[in-house]
C-alpha positions, 0 to 999 in steps of 0.5 A: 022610864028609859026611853027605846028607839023604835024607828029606822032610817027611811031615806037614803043620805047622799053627800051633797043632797040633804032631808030630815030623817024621818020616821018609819013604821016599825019593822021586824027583828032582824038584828040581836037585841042590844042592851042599851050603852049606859044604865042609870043606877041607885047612887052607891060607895061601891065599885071605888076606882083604884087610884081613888084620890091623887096623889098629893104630898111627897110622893117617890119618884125616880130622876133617870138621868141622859147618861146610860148606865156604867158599864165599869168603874170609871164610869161609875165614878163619872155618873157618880160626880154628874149625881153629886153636882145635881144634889143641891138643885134636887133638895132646893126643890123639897126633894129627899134623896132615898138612894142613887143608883149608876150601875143598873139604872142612872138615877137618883130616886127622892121623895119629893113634893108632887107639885115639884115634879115638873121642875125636877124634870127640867132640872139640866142632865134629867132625862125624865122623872119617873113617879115610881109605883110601890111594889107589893108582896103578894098581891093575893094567897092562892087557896089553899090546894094540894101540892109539893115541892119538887126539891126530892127530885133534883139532881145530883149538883146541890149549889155548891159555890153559888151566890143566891140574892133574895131580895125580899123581906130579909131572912132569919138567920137564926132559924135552923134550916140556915145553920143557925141556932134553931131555937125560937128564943135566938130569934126573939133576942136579936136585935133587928136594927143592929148586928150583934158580934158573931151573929151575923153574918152566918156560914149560909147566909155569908152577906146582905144588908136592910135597905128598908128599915122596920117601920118602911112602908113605901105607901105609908105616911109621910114618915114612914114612906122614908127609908132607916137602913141598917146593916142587919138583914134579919126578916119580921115578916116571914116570906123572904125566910120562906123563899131562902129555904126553898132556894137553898135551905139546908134541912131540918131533920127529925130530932130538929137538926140542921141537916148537913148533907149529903144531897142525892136521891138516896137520902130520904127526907120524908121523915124530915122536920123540913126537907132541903132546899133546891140548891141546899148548898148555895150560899144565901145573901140577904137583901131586905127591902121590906118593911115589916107591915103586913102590907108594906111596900116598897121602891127600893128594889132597884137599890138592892140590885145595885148591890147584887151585882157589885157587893163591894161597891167597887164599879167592877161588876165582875164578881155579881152575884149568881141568881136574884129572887125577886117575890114582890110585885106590881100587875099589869107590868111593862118592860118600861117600868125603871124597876124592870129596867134595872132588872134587865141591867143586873142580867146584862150584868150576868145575874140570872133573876127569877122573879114571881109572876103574880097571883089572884088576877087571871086577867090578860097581860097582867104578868107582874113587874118585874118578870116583866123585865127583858130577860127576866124568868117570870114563873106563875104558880102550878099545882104541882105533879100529876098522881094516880088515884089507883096503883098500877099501870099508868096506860089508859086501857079504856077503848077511847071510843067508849069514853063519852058515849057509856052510860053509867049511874050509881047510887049512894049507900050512905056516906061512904058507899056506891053502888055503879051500874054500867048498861053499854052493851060493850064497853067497859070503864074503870071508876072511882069513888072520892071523899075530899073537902071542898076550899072553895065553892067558886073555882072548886078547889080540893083536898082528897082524902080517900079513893078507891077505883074499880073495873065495870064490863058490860052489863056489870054492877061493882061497889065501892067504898071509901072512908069519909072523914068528918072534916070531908064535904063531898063524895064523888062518883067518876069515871075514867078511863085515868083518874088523877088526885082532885082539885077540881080538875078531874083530868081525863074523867066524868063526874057521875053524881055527887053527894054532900057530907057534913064536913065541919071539923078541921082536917090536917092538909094531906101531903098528895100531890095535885095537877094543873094551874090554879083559876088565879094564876096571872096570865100574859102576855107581856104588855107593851112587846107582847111577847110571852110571859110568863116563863113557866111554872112551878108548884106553889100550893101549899108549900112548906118551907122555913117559918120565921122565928120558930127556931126549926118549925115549918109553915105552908105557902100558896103563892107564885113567889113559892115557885119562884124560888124554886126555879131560883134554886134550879138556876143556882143548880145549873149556875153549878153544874156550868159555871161558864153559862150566862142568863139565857143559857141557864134560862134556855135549859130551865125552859126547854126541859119544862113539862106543858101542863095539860087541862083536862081534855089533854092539851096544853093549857095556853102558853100565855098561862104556863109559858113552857111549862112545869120545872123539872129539875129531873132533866137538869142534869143531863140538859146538853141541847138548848133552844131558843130565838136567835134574835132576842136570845130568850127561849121563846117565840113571840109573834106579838098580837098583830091587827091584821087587814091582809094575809100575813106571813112572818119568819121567826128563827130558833137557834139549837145549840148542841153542847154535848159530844156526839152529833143529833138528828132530831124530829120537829113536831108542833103540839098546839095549846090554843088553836085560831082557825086561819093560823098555820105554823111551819118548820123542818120536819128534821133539825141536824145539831153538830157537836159543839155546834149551833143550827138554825131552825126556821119557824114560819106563821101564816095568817089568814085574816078572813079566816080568824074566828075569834075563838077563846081557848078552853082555859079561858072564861067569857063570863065571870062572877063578881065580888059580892055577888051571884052575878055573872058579867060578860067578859073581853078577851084576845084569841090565842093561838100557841103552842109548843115547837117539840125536838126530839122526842121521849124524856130527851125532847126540848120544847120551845113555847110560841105564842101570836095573838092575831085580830082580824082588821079593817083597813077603812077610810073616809072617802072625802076628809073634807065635807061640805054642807049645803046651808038648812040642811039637817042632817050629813052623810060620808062615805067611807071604803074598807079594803080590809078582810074585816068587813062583814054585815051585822048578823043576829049571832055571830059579828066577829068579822064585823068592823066599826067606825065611830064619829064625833064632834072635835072638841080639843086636841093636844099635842104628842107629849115627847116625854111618853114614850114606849107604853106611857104613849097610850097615855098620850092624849091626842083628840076628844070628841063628843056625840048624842042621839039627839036624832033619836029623841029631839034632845040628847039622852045619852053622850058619848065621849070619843077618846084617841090617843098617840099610842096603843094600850096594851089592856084598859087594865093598864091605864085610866081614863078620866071624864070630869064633866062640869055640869052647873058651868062654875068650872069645878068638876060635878061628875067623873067618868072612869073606865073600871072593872067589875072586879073578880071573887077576891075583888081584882081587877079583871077583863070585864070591862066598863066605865063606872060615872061617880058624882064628885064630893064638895072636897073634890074627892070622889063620890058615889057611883051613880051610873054604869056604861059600856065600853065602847057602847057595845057589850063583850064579844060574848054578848048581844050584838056579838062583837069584839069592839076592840078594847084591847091593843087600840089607841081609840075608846068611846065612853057613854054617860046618860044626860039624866045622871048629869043634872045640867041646869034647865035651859043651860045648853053647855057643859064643860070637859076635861080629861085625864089619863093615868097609868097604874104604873105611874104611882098607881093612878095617883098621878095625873099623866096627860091632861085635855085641855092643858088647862082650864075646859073644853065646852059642848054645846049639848042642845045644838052642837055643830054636828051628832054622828048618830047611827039609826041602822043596826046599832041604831043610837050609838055612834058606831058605823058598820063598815062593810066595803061600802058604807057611810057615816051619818047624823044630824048637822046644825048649818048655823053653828056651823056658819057662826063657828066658821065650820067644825071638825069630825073625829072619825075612830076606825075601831077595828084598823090598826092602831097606826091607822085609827083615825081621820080628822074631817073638815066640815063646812056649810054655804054662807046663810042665804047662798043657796050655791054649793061651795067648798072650802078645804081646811089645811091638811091634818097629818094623822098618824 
């Protein structure tokens, strides 16, 4: 039986004069009750830790080299030749060259055996190697829902004269849709390896090349993680031939020919086999960098930028292509990622890239690379356009007032039939009745099939009825005042009552448009910058588009990929209608013409979820108005996610440029998403545009900490449901507060998301970062202050203002690694500490593990944490502690966070999972003790283990320690980043460490401190050890400081043994950063 804490601290601790804690009588609840930091569970194979074993053979890395990249040919040439002299060294060391880029990125990348990388490091003229991380196709298939593409509403311009790159996994050129034969036996008899005469390349797809060969898999065998290229880039796996017909697919008309235009709003298409393409007359260049495995992965998506933005291969990248689309992906990207690097070249270059922003993780920061790149459009998937159930006029004509106060009920007469009765005195409503089926029972995805809707006065009792197909699952009763098409988001309505139907045959999906974003949509904002990601949104369910080999038959896609394309054929439009515009304006007008998404209470979803919006390719065309943040020149404004302890007031300013001929004088309004009590945004209330001419628009934040609430918007959950289970978890989050800045207003108005994830800080230290103690003593005390506006005293419901200290028993430092740098920093292990709540029970039941490292993490979703613990002393790891998650309904990572301990196999793998803890030692915010510990944007983290999982010998009173980060974007967790100690173990003494901070207040048996204004550290100090080892070290976490801030290091001594006499001696200052 677990054993609980029933006593407090009785006496009063001070620095110099020390007693015994004592027991108290048992006193009455005042405070939440608390789930214990660590529970035992019946040893398992589940909940495997991604980056399940290291990485071992050859694995793919990137050999950055000091010189920047080329910015013309005579550079390329001298990049070239440092490239060649460095060859031999490269293969010497067992490396095999993969390809060599000098234009968007100075590297050679090479598969190489895992215990070389250091020397490749070492290598003159290297500047680092990169473990590069497979990028992936989609990551997850949204479900199924109802959507369109929007290509019927573009405008006049068709892209004509526009280079559109996919870089995917290759097109079918024979299909017709591309003008190619259209006949599935064309594609059958090619043969994919080489370039038969005449067929390829095409009219529509003019160029490309296969980087990757069929059997590549960058995550395969050893063998097929090698690269075959070949100059035929015809697709076997289907998606790239999807995104090429959505970007610019021709059309295949009803008799099953290739459509050769025109392309306006005249024609119609809905009689078409395959309907046009966004830019249906740009021109298509293959670049396959796929296998054709179903999972396959790849690293070679660098080397086909390469070729984008210089296809002849002369250093001159003058004649880059016009737009790149880039499908995979990778979650949790950075802007340091060398795939985003080079991403971020190509735009330099001039080459617009839309890239997908990821699907099948709603957690937060988890935009995937590449949209992750500076510059990049990153688009997440939308659902598609709102749509009347009813005809008629579009005016809410319900008096709003009656809109939650009415009292209706109905009544089903069979299946098909309802029976409404309305008994407000006064109000009328309209009403619906609707038959759909239901795809998914968790996130209530659906598929409308019939509807009827109605007015109800007073008193009044109407009847409805709708046909109910045997594939329908449910019927529904609403009411209003607007209903909208269903996929689980019954905008603007209330559900009555439902029914359930049979609903087992199989229907043919309907061609209705839907509203909103999907649950598994990715959500920012960037990791590392914080700046807003994604960039917008585009349809991407069920969306038709070429099928591979079917000669001129079509297939449906849900994906954010399907999106994208669409917003690449918008940038090829544009590309069109304004050759002269360069990436950040394309981008800009793409962004400042987007529609916010509503929820269903009518606002805005969080930028950090739709970026600027929905693409509407209507306001393409007449774009003369461009918006966007003069300092970086992207069409959004990032206040980043400040820890603040002080009001704070920030100035960011967007550039408005007029291209147009007449002069504006626009109105400024704000349209807020997520609201933060405490932030207030300011701006002109009017903005005056010259003709051909720039205006520059000050936006001011203003944030009072103190008045932070810490609230999580309305699209964001505090609970999730697990894979495999019923179960709910409590889930972390950051509060958002974001928006859109509107100018100008009707059709005609541009709007500029914005977004600042602010936290309430502490501004806390230690009164003293020396400690001395009297020789006998039993226990310590250390006063600390706190200035920030952070600082409240625990309560029973609610602690957001709550700021926590935590303590520890130094056990190893290491020093700043020079090689991380930007995001891999937080990878950078800087101290370990170890506690217990030995006060509590005469022996330690629990350890805790204090982690700090040189820079913040973005998400613990980013990187891994990696206890080994040796229990027996015969220096092979018994046990591993890893940070992990408990994973979503389709089994992705997500925001509820935790550490997962695993007994390790007689082989060194991994093992069953044995124990479940905390991070932090302390719930989400969302849970009792009802406080954010913080584990996102910090560099310090606490880990705990119970003693009773470790099995340590009897009468062993050490065991030894090592930990390891890893990062998801250094080979996937495969690969160990930063080790503590550099070798060998770090011991703790588990019976009789020198010193145990413990709490025995409030969150009594764990080591966190509240820190009000005036507060103290305490625990137990055994003066024998401490004279023995000549005196320790206390690492000291401020869990709610900014991360610049975190953490103190205090000295601790004690007396020589027999000196009564108090005497200090001062250890040499430690600089903390």
């Amino acid at each position: 039986m677990r054993r609980t804490a029933t006593f407090l601290l009785a006496a009063t601790l001070s620095l110099t004069l020390f007693g015994p804690f004592a027991q108290a009588a048992p006193v009455a609840q005042t405070d939440p009750p608390i789930d214990p930091p660590y529970t035992e569970v019946t040893p398992s194979n589940g909940s495997r830790p991604e980056g399940d074993d290291t990485a071992s053979g050859a694995v793919a890395a990137m050999i950055q080299l000091n010189q920047p990249p080329a910015t013309e040919s005579e550079g390329r040439d001298q990049i070239d030749a440092a490239q060649q002299q460095l060859l031999p060294a490269i293969e010497a060391l067992g490396a095999q060259v993969l390809f060599r880029t000098q234009l968007v990125y100075n590297g050679i990348a090479v598969t190489a055996p895992a215990e070389q990388i250091p020397q490749l490091r070492a290598l003159p003229d290297v500047a680092d190697v990169h473990l590069m991380t497979p990028k992936a196709q989609a990551a997850a298939e949204i479900p199924a829902l109802i959507s369109s593409s929007l290509t019927a509403t573009a405008p006049s311009s068709d892209g004509s004269g526009v280079r559109v790159a996919v870089i995917d996994t290759g097109i079918d050129y024979t299909h017709g849709d591309f003008g190619g034969a259209g006949t599935p036996s064309a594609y059958q008899s090619n043969n994919p390896s080489v370039v038969e005469p005449g067929s390829f390349p095409t009219a529509k797809v003019a160029d490309g090349y296969d980087f990757a060969g069929d059997d590549y898999n960058a995550a395969g065998t050893a063998s097929s993680s090698i690269p075959t290229p070949d100059p035929d880039p015809l697709d076997c796996n289907g998606r790239g031939t999807h995104i090429a017909g959505l970007v610019a697919g021709q059309g295949v008309n009803a008799i099953g020919g290739t459509y050769g235009g025109p392309y306006n709003s005249s024609v119609n298409y809905s009689d078409f086999k395959i309907a046009p393409g966004v830019a249906p007359s740009a021109s298509l260049y293959a670049l396959k960098v796929f296998g054709c495995g179903e999972n396959a992965t790849t690293t070679l998506t660098t080397q086909a930028l390469e070729w984008a933005i210089d296809p002849n291969r002369d250093g001159d990248t003058s004649d880059h292509l016009d737009v790149a689309i880039i499908g995979s992906s990778t979650p949790f990207g950075s802007p340091d990622d060398p795939d985003a690097q080079a991403v971020a070249r190509a735009i330099q270059a001039g080459m617009v890239v839309v890239t997908a922003a990821g699907d099948g993780i709603g957690s937060f920061y988890s935009v995937q690379s590449y949209g992750t790149a500076n510059g990049a459009i990153a688009v997440g998937a939308s659902i598609g356009s709102p749509q009347r159930l009813s005809q008629g006029d579009d005016e809410e004509y319900t008096d709003p007032a009656c809109f939650d106060l009415g009292s209706l009920s109905a009544q089903f007469v069979g299946n098909n039939m309802a029976v409404l009765r309305n008994h407000t005195p006064a109000c009328t409503f309209q009403v619906g009745l609707a038959s759909y089926r239901k795809f998914d029972e968790v996130i209530d995805h659906q598929e409308l099939y019939d509807s009827a809707t109605a007015e109800i006065g007073p008193g009044k009792t109407v009847t409805l009825q709708v046909d109910v197909p045997d594939c329908a699952t449910q019927v529904d009763v609403f009411r209003g005042p607007v209903l909208h098409s269903l996929n689980g988001r019954r905008y603007s309505t209330r559900l009555i009552q439902a029914q359930h139907v049979g609903g087992s045959q199989y229907c043919a999906a309907s061609e209705a448009a839907s509203y909103g974003l999907p649950s598994t949509t990715t959500r920012g904002i960037q990791r590392g910058n914080a700046t807003l990601k994604p960039d917008m949104v585009a349809p991407s369910i069920n969306i038709s588009s070429a099928a591979m080999g079917s000669g001129t038959g079509s297939a449906k896609a849900s994906a954010s990929w399907a999106g994208a394309a669409q917003v690449a054929g918008a940038a090829a439009l544009l590309r069109g209608l304004h050759p002269t515009w360069g990436p950040a304006e394309v981008k800009a007008a793409l962004m400042n013409t987007a529609t916010p998404v509503l929820m269903d209470n009518g606002t805005p979803y969080p930028t950090s979820l739709e970026g600027a919006g929905q693409l509407n390719l209507a306001r393409l065309a007449s774009a003369d108005l461009f918006a966007y943040n003069s300092a970086d020149g992207d069409a959004a404004i990032s206040f980043g996610a400040p820890v603040l302890s002080q009001p704070w007031v920030e100035t960011r300013t967007i550039a408005v440029a007029n291209t147009g001929t007449s002069d504006k004088v626009l109105t400024t309004t704000l349209q807020l998403a997520a609201q933060e009590n405490g932030v207030s945004i300011s701006l002109p209330s009017t903005v005056s545009i010259p003709a051909g001419g720039t205006t520059a628009v000050s936006v001011s934040i203003s944030i009072d900490p103190a008045l932070l609430d810490f609230t999580p918007d309305l699209a964001t959950t505090t609970v999730l449901t697990t894979t495999g289970s019923t179960l709910t978890r409590p889930r972390f989050y950051v509060a958002e507060h974001s928006g859109f800045i509107q100018l100008g207003g009707g059709a005609e108005a541009i709007r500029v998301p914005f977004v600042v994830i602010p936290r309430a800080g502490s501004e806390t230290s230690v009164s003293s970062r020396s400690l001395t103690v009297p020789y006998g003593a039993t226990s310590f005390s250390l006063p600390q202050t706190n200035t920030g506006a952070r600082n409240a005293a625990m309560n029973i419901t609610n602690n957001r203002h709550m700021a926590l200290t935590s303590a520890f028993q130094l056990v190893g430092t290491s020093p700043a690694n020079p090689i991380l740098t930007g995001t891999q920093q937080a990878a950078d292990l800087r101290y370990l500490g170890i506690t217990s709540d030995s006060l509590l029970w005469g022996e330690p039941n629990i350890l805790f593990f204090g982690i700090a490292t040189e820079g913040p993490r973005s998400t613990l979703n980013e990187m891994q944490f990696r206890i080994y613990i040796d229990s027996n002393l015969d220096d092979v790891a018994d046990y591993v502690l890893i940070n992990t998650t408990w994973p979503d309904s389709q089994s992705q990572p997500t925001d509820a966070f935790r550490f997962s301990f695993y007994k390790m196999n007689a082989d060194g793998s991994i093992g069953n999972v044995v124990g479940e803890g905390q991070v932090n030692a302390a719930a989400a915010p969302n849970d009792s003790p009802y406080v954010d510990t913080a584990p996102f944007n910090s560099s310090v983290i606490i880990a705990p283990v119970g003693m009773v999982t470790l099995n340590v010998p009897s009468g062993q009173s050490t065991i030894n320690v090592r930990v390891e980060t890893r990062l998801r974007a250094v080979a996937g967790f495969t690969a160990i980043v930063d080790q503590l100690p550099e070798s060998g173990w770090s011991s703790y003494d588990i019976q009789a460490p020198a010193i145990a901070p413990i709490s025995m207040l409030k969150l009594s048996g764990r080591p966190l401190f509240i820190d009000t204004p005036s507060s103290t550290i305490s625990g137990t100090v055994n003066t024998t050890a401490l004279a023995a080892s000549g005196g320790a070290q206390m690492l000291v976490m401020h869990m709610h400081n900014a991360p610049g801030s975190q953490v103190e290091i205090v000295n601790v001594r004690t007396a020589t043994p027999g000196n009564d006499q108090e005497y200090r001696i001062y250890f040499p200052t430690i600089l903390v950063r």
